[in-house]
C-alpha positions in Angstrom: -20.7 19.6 -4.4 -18.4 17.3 -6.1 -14.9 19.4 -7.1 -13.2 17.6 -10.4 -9.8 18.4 -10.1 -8.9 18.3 -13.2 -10.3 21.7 -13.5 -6.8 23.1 -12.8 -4.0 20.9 -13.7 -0.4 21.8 -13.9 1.9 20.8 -16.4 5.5 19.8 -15.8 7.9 19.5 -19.3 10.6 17.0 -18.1 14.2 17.7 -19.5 15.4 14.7 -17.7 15.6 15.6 -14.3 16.2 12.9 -11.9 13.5 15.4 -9.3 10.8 15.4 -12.2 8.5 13.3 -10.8 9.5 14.8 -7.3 8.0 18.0 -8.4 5.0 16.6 -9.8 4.5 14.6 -6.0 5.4 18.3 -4.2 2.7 19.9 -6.7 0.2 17.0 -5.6 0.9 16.8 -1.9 0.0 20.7 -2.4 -3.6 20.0 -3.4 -3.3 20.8 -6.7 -2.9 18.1 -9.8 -0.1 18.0 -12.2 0.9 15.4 -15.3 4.3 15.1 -16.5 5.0 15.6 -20.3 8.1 15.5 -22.5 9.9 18.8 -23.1 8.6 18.3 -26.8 5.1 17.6 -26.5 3.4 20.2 -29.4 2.1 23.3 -28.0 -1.6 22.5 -29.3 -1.9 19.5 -27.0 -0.6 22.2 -23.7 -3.1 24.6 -24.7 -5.8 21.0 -24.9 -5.0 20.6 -21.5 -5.6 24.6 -20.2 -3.0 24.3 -17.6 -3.5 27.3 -15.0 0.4 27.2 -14.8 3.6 25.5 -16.3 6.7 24.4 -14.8 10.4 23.3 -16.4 12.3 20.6 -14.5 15.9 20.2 -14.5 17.8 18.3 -16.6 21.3 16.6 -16.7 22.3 18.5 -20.6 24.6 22.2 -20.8 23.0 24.2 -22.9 26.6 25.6 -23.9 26.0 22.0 -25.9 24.1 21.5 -29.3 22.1 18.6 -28.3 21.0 20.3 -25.6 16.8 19.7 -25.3 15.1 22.8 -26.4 11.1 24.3 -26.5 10.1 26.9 -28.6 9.6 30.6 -27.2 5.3 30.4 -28.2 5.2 28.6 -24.8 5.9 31.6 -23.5 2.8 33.6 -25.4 -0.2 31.5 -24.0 -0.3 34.2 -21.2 0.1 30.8 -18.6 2.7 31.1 -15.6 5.1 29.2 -16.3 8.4 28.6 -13.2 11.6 27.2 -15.0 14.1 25.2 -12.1 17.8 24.9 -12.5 17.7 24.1 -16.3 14.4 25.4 -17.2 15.9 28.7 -15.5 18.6 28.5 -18.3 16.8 27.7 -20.6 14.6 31.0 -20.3 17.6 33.0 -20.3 18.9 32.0 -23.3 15.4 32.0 -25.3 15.6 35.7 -24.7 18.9 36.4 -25.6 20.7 36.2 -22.4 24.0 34.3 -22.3 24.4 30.9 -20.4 28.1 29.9 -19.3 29.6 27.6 -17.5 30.2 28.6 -14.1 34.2 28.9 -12.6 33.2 27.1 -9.4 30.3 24.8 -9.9 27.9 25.2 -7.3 26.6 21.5 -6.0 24.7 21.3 -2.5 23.8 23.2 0.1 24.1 27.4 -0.3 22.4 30.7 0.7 20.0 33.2 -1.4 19.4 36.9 0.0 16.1 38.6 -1.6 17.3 41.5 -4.3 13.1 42.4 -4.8 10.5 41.1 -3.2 7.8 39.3 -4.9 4.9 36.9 -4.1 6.7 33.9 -5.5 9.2 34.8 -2.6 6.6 35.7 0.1 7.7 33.6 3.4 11.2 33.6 2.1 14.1 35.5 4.2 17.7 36.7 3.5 20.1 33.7 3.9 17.6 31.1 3.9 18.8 27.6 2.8 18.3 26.0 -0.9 19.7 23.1 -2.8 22.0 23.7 -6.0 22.6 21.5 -8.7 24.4 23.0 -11.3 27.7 23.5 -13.6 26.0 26.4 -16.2 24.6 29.6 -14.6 23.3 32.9 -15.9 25.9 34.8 -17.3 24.5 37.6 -19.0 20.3 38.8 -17.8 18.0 38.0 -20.4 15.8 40.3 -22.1 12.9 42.1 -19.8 13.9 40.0 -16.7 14.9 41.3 -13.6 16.7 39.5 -10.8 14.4 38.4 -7.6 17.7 36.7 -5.3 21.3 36.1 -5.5 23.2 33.0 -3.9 27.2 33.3 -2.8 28.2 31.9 -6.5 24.5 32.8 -8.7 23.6 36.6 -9.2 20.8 35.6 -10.3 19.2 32.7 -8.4 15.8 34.1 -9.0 14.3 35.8 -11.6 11.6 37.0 -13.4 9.9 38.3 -16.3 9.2 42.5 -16.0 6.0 42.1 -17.1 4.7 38.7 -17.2 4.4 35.6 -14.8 7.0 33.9 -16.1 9.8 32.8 -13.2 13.1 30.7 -13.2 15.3 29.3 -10.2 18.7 28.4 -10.4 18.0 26.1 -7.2 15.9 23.0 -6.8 12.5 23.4 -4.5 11.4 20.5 -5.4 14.1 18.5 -2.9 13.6 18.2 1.1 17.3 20.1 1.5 15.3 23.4 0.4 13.6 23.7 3.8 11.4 26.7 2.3 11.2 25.0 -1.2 7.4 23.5 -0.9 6.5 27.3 0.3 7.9 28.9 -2.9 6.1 26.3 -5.2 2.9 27.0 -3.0 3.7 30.6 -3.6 3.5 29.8 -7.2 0.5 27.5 -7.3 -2.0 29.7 -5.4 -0.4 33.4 -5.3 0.5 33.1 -8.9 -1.7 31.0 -11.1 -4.3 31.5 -9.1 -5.1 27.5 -8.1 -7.3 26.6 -5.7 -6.9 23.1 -4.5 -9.2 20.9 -5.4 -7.0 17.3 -5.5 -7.6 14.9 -2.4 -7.6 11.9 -2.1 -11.5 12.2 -0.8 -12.2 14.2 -4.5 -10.2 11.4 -6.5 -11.6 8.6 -5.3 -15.6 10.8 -6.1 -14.0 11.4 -9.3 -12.9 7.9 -9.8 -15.5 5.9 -8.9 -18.0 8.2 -11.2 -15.5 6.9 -13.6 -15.7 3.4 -13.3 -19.8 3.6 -12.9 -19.8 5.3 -15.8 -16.9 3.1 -17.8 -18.2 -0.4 -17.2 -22.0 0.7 -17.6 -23.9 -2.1 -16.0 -20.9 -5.1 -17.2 -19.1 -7.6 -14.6 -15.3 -6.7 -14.1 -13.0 -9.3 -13.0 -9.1 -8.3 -11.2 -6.5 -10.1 -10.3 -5.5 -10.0 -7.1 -1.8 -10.5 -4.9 -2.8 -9.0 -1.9 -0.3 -6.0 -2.6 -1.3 -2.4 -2.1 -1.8 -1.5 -5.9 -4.5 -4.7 -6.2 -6.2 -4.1 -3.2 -6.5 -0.9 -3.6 -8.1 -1.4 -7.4 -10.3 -3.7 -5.8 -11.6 -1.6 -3.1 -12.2 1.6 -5.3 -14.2 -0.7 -8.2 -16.1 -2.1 -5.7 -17.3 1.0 -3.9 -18.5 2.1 -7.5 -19.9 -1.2 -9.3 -20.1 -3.3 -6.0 -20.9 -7.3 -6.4 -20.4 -6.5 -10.3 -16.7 -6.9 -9.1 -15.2 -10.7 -8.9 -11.6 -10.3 -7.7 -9.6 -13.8 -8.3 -6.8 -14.6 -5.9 -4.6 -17.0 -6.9 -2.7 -19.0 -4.3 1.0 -19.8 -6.3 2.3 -21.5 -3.3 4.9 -19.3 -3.6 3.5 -16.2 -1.0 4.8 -14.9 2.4 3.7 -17.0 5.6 -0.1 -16.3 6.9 -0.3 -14.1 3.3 -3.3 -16.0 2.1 -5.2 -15.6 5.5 -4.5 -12.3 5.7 -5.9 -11.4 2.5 -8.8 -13.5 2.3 -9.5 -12.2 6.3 -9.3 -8.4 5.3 -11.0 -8.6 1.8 -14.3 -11.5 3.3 -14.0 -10.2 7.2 -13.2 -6.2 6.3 -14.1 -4.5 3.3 -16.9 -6.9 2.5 -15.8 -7.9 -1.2 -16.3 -11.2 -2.5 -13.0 -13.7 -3.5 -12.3 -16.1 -5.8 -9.9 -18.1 -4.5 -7.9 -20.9 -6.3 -5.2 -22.5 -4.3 -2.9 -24.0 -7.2 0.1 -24.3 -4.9 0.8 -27.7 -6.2 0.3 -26.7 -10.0 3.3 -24.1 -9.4 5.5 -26.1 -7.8 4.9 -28.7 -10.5 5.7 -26.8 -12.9 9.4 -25.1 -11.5 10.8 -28.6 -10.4 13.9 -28.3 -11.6 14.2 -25.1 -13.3 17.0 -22.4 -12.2 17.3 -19.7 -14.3 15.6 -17.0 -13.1 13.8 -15.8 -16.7 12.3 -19.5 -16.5 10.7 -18.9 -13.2 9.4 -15.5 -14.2 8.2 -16.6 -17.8 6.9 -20.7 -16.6 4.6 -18.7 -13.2 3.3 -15.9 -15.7 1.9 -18.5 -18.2 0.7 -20.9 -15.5 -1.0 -17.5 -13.8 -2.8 -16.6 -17.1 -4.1 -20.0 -18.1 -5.2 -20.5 -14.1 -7.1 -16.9 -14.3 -8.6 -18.0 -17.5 -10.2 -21.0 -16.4 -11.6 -18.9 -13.4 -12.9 -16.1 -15.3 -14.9 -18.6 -18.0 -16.5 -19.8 -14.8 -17.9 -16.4 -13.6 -18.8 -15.8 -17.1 -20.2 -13.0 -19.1 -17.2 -10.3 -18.0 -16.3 -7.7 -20.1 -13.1 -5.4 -18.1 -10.2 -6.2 -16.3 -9.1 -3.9 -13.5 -5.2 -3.5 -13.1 -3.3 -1.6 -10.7 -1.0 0.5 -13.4 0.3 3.6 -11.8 1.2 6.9 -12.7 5.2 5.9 -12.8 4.2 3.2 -15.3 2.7 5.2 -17.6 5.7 7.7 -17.9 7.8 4.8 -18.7 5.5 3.5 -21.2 6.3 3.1 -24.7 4.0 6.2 -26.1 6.0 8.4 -23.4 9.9 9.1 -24.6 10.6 11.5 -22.2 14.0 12.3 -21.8 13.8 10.8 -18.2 12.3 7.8 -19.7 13.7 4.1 -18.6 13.0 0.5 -19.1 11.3 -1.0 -16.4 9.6 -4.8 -16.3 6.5 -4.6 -15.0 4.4 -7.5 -13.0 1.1 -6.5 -14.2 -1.0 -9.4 -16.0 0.7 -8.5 -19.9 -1.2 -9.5 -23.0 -4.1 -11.2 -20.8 -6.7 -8.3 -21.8 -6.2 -8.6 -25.7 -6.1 -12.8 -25.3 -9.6 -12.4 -23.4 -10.9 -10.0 -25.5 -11.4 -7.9 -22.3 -11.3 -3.5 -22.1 -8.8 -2.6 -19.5 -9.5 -0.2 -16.8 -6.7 1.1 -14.8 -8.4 3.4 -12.0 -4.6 4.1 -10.6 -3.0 5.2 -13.6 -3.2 9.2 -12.0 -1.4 7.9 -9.1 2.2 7.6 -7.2 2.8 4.6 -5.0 2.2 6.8 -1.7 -0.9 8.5 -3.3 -2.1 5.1 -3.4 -1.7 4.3 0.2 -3.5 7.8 1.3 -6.2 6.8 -1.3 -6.7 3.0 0.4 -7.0 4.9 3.7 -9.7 6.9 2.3 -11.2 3.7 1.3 -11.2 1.9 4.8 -8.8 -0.2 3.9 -6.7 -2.0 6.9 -3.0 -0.8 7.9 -1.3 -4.3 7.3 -2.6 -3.8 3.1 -1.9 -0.6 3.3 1.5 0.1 4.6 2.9 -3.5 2.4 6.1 -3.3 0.8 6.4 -4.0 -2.7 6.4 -7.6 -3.7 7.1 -9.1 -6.9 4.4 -10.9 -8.8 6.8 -14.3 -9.0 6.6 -13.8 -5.4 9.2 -15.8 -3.2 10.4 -18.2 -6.3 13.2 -15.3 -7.4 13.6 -15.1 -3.8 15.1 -18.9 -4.1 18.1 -18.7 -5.9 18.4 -22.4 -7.9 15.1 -24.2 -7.0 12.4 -24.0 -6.3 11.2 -26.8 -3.9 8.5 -26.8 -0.8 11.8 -27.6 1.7 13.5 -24.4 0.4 9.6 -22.7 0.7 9.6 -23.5 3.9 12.7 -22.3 4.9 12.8 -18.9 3.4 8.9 -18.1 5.0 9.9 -18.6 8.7 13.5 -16.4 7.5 11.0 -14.1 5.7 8.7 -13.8 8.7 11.2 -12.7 10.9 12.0 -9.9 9.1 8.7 -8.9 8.6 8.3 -8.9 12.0 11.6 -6.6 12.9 11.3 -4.0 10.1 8.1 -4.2 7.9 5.8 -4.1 10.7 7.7 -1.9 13.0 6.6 1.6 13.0 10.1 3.3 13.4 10.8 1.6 9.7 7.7 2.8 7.7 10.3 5.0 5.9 12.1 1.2 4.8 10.8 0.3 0.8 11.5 -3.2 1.0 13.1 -5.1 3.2 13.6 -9.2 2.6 15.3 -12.4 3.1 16.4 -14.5 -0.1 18.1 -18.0 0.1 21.4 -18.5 -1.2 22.3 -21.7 -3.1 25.5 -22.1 -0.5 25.9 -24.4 2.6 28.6 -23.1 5.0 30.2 -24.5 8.0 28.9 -23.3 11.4 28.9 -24.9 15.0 25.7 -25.6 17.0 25.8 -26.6 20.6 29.2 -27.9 20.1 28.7 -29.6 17.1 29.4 -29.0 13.7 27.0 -27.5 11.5 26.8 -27.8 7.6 23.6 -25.2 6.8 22.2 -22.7 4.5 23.1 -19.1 4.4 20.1 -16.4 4.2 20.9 -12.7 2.8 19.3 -10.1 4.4 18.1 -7.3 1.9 16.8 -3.9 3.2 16.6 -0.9 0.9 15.3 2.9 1.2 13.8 4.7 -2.0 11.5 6.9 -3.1 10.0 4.9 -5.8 12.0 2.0 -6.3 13.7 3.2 -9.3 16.7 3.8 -7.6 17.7 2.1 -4.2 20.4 2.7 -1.3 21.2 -0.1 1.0 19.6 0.7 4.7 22.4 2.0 7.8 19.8 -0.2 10.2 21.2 0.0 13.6 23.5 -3.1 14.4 21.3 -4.1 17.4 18.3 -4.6 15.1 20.5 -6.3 12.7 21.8 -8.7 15.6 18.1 -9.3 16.6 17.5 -10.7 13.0 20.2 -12.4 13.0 20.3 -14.4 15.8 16.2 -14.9 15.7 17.2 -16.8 12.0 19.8 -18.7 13.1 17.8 -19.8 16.3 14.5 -20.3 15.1 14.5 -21.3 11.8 16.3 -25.2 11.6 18.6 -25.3 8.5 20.2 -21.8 9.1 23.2 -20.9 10.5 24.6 -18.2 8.6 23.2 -14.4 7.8 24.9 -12.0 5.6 23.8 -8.5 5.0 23.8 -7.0 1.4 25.2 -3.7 1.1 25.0 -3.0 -2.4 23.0 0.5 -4.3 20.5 0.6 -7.1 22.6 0.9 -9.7 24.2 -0.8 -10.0 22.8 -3.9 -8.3 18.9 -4.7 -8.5 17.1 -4.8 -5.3 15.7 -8.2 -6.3 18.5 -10.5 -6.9 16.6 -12.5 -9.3 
C-alpha cells in the first residue's frame, strides 16, 4: 500500500534562525515531513495544514527588544505539540507571563544538562550529557503552568514543559551535530509525543511524485532542460519513470562545459536510464556571441538569452508540448518572493526564468519538496549513476564566469585540462564527498616562472575548494598540503600555459564562492 506522507507533516515557524532549515533536514532525515513557514503565517492556514506537531526555531532578536518577532498565544489552543528551541523556548515563557532577561554570562557553545524530571521528550537522555548553546536571554522567571525538565551549569531551566499539555521549549539547539543526543530528543518528540509514524522516504516520494506528474500532465508531452547537474537529471529521471517517452529532455551543448561533460551525459542518460536526448551542440553560437565581452553580468545575461532562443527553436520542433519540468528545490522556494520569512535572502537562481510564460508552457517542479541531499538519496532511488549523482554544483553559465575577462576557445581549453585535474583529486575522490564545490578559475594575469631553466611568462589558475551545507554560506577547505601539492604540480606539469597555482582562502561572506 502506497503511504502519502503528507498525512503527518510538521510545521516549523522560522524566527530567523540560521539552523531553521537544519531542523526541518533533522525532522526529514527522521522519516517524518516538515515545511518551513514564517513565524506569522495566520493560524487558519496551520490548522489547513493539520500538523501532528509544531516546532519554534531560533532566532537572532532579544525579546527584552520591541521589535522582537512575536505569535499569538491561540497557537498554543489547537491541542498540537508544539517544541520551542533557544528562542521559541523564550518566547513561550514570556507568552505566559514568565520573565525573560538577559543572562550575566552568556552562554555560547558547548555545556552540560542534568535531568530535574524525567519525561519521554528526554527518554535516552543522561545527567551531564553534551548540548549546544546559543544564547544571550534566558529564563529568568518560570512561566505560568510549566515545570522545569533539565538545568545546564548557566540555564535552570534548559528544559521545560507545560504541566498539562504537550507543549515543550529548550534553551539548547538539537537541531546542530555538537548535540550528540540532539536527533534522539527530536525523535523523542516526533514519535513519543505527537504520535508520527514515519511515512517520508525517498521510495514513498518518489510513489507520491510520480502519481503526481501522471496525474498533472494528463496524457501532454513535457519538455526539460537539461545541464547534466544533479537537480536536472534528477527531474528527468522522476518524469520519465511517470510519463515515459512523453518526456523530451533538450541538452544544450554551450561550449562552455567541463571536459568529457557532454559524453558523460549523453552516455548515462542514452546508455543508462534509457531516456531519449535532444542534443544541440551550439558551441560555436556561444562563443560567438561572448567574443569580446568581460563583464561578468554580460556573460550571464548574453548565454541566458542565447539558451532561451536555442531551447525555443528545439521545442517548436518536437511540437505540441504543453509543461516544462525545472529542478526548483525546497531552498528556492523559501527564498522566493511569496515567502518573507525572517530568514529570507536574495539568492540568483540559474533556472530557465521567464521561459514558461514566453512559451505559454505550465511549470512543473517535481523537486520543489526537496533539499539538495534529499535529491541525491532520491536519484539513487531512481537508478541513477554515482558520477550524476554525487556532482557538485555548477553554475548554469558554466565555465565562462569561470574565465575572468574572455571568453575564447584557447582560454576553454586551458581551464578544462586545469578543471579536470581537480576533478580528478577531490570531486571524484571518496574521502572528499563531504567537499561542496571545489574548482579551478583562470585569472586574467601572466606571471614570471622558470621552466627547465628557462624563463617562463604564463597564466596563473586559482584553486577554489569550499565546504557547506547548502551553499548559502561557504568556509574555505583545510585540504591537506600533500593533496594541494599534487594539484599543483599536476597543473603546472600537464597543462602547457600554466605555471602558477594560488589557493583561495576566502569565507562566504563575505566573498562569493563563484568569483564571477
Amino acid at each position: 500500500m502506497m503511504h502519502d506522507y503528507h498525512r503527518e507533516i510538521i510545521v516549523i515557524l522560522d524566527f530567523g534562525s540560521q539552523y531553521t532549515q537544519l531542523i526541518a533536514r533533522k525532522v526529514r532525515e527522521l522519516k517524518v515531513y516538515c515545511e518551513i513557514y514564517p513565524y506569522n503565517i495566520p493560524v487558519d492556514n496551520i490548522i489547513l495544514l493539520k500538523p501532528k506537531g509544531i516546532i519554534l526555531s531560533g532566532g537572532p532578536k532579544s525579546l527584552t527588544k520591541e521589535d522582537a518577532p512575536v505569535i499569538g498565544k491561540e497557537i498554543f489552543d489547537l491541542n498540537i505539540p508544539v517544541l520551542g528551541i533557544c528562542y521559541g523556548l523564550q518566547l513561550i515563557t514570556k507568552l505566559f507571563d514568565g520573565e525573560v532577561d538577559a543572562s550575566t554570562k552568556r552562554e555560547y557553545g558547548k555545556s552540560h544538562i542534568f535531568i530535574d524530571e524525567h519525561d519521554s521528550l528526554l527518554e535516552g537522555i543522561k545527567d551531564g550529557d553534551i548540548v549546544w548553546m546559543s544564547h544571550q536571554d534566558r529564563i529568568f522567571t518560570m512561566p505560568i503552568g510549566y515545570k522545569a525538565l533539565a538545568h545546564s551549569e548557566n540555564s535552570p531551566y534548559a528544559v521545560i514543559k507545560d504541566k498539562d499539555r504537550d507543549i515543550y521549549g529548550v534553551q539548547f539547539h538539537p537541531e546542530v551535530h555538537h548535540t550528540p543526543k540532539g536527533k534522539q530528543i527530536l525523535k523523542n518528540f516526533l514519535y513519543k509525543i505527537c504520535g508520527c509514524e514515519g511515512l517520508y522516504s525517498p521510495k514513498s516520494f518518489v510513489d507520491v511524485a510520480t502519481e503526481h506528474i501522471k496525474r498533472e500532465t494528463g496524457g501532454e508531452n513535457v519538455i526539460c532542460a537539461l545541464s547534466g547537474g544533479v537537480d536536472s537529471s534528477v527531474v528527468s529521471a522522476l518524469v520519465h519513470k511517470a510519463i515515459g517517452d512523453r518526456l523530451h529532455c533538450i541538452f544544450v551543448n554551450n561550449g562552455l562545459l567541463r571536459k568529457n561533460e557532454v559524453e558523460e551525459v549523453i552516455g548515462a542518460f542514452e546508455n543508462i536510464m534509457h531516456i531519449k536526448l535532444h542534443y544541440v551542440n551550439a558551441e560555436e553560437s556561444f562563443l560567438k556571441a561572448l567574443k569580446g565581452v568581460r563583464d561578468p553580468e554580460r556573460k550571464r545575461k548574453i548565454i541566458g538569452r542565447l539558451f532561451i532562443k536555442i531551447f525555443e527553436e528545439e521545442a517548436k520542433k518536437i511540437g505540441n508540448v504543453k509543461f516544462l519540468a525545472q529542478g526548483t528545490l525546497y531552498p528556492d522556494v523559501i527564498e522566493s518572493v511569496s515567502f518573507k520569512g525572517p530568514s529570507a535572502t536574495i539568492k540568483s537562481h540559474h533556472n530557465v526564468g521567464g521561459l514558461p510564460k514566453r512559451m505559454r508552457l505550465k511549470l512543473i517542479e517535481p523537486l520543489r519538496e526537496l533539499f539538495k541531499d534529499e535529491v541525491r538519496i532520491v536519484g539513487r532511488e531512481l537508478g541513477l549513476p554515482d558520477f550524476i549523482v554525487e556532482r557538485q554544483p555548477f553554475p548554469g553559465p558554466g565555465l565562462a564566469i569561470r574565465i575572468i575577462g574572455e571568453v575564447t576557445k584557447e582560454r576553454l581549453e586551458l581551464l578544462r585540462e586545469a578543471d579536470s585535474i581537480v576533478r580528478e583529486e577531490i570531486e571524484r575522490n571518496k574521502r572528499f564527498r563531504h567537499i561542496w564545490q571545489s574548482f579551478a578559475i583562470l585569472i586574467p594575469v601572466k606571471t614570471v616562472g622558470v621552466m627547465g631553466d628557462e624563463r617562463t611568462y604564463a597564466n596563473v589558475i586559482a584553486l577554489r575548494v569550499v565546504e557547506s551545507e547548502d551553499g548559502m554560506t561557504a568556509d574555505w577547505s583545510k585540504l591537506p598540503y600533500d593533496v594541494l601539492d599534487r594539484i599543483s604540480r599536476r597543473i603546472i606539469n600537464e597543462v602547457p600555459g600554466i605555471n602558477r597555482v594560488v589557493y583561495d582562502i576566502s569565507s562566504k561572506p563575505p566573498s562569493t564562492i563563484e568569483w564571477e
